[in-house]
N, C-alpha and C positions, 0 to 999 in steps of 0.2 A: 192679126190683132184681135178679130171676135175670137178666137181657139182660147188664145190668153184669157182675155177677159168671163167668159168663158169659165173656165180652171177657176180665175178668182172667186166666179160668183159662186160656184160648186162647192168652193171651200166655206165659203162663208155661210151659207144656207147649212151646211154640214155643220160649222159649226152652233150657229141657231138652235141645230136640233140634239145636239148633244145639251147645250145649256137647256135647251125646254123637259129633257129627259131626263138629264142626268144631273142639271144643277151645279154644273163646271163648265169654266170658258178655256176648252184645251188650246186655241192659240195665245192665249195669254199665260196660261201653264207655262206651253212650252219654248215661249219668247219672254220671260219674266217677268208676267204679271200683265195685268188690263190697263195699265195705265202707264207701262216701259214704254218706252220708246221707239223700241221697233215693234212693239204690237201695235202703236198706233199708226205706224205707216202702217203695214197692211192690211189693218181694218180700213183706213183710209185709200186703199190700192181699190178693195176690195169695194169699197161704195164705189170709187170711180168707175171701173167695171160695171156694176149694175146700171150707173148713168148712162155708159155707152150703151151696154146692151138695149138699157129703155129708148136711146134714141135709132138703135137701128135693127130694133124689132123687126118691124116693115120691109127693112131694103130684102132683097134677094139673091145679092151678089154674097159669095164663100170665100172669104177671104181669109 
C-alpha cells in the first residue's frame, strides 16, 4: 500500500513541477482537462496518498 501511494505522490509532485516550469497541468492534458472527471479522481487519489504517507511517515514497517 505505501509503494502505491508512493507512485501517487511521485506523480503528483512531478506534475507540480511541470506546472511551476512549464505552465501545463499534463494530467489534466492527458485525461481531459483539470476539471474531467477522471482528472479529478486522481488528483484526488493522489492527495489521499500524500495523507497516508503524512500519517505513516514515522512507522518503520515496508509494506
Amino acid at each position: 500500500m505505501r509503494r502505491f501511494a508512493l507512485i501517487l505522490a511521485i506523480i503528483g509532485a512531478l506534475n507540480w513541477g511541470i506546472i511551476g516550469v512549464f505552465g501545463a497541468d499534463l494530467l489534466g492534458n492527458v485525461f481531459g482537462g483539470t476539471y474531467a472527471l477522471i482528472s479529478r479522481i486522481i488528483y484526488s487519489l493522489v492527495g489521499l496518498a500524500g495523507i497516508y504517507l503524512l500519517f505513516t511517515l514515522t512507522s518503520n514497517d515496508n509494506d
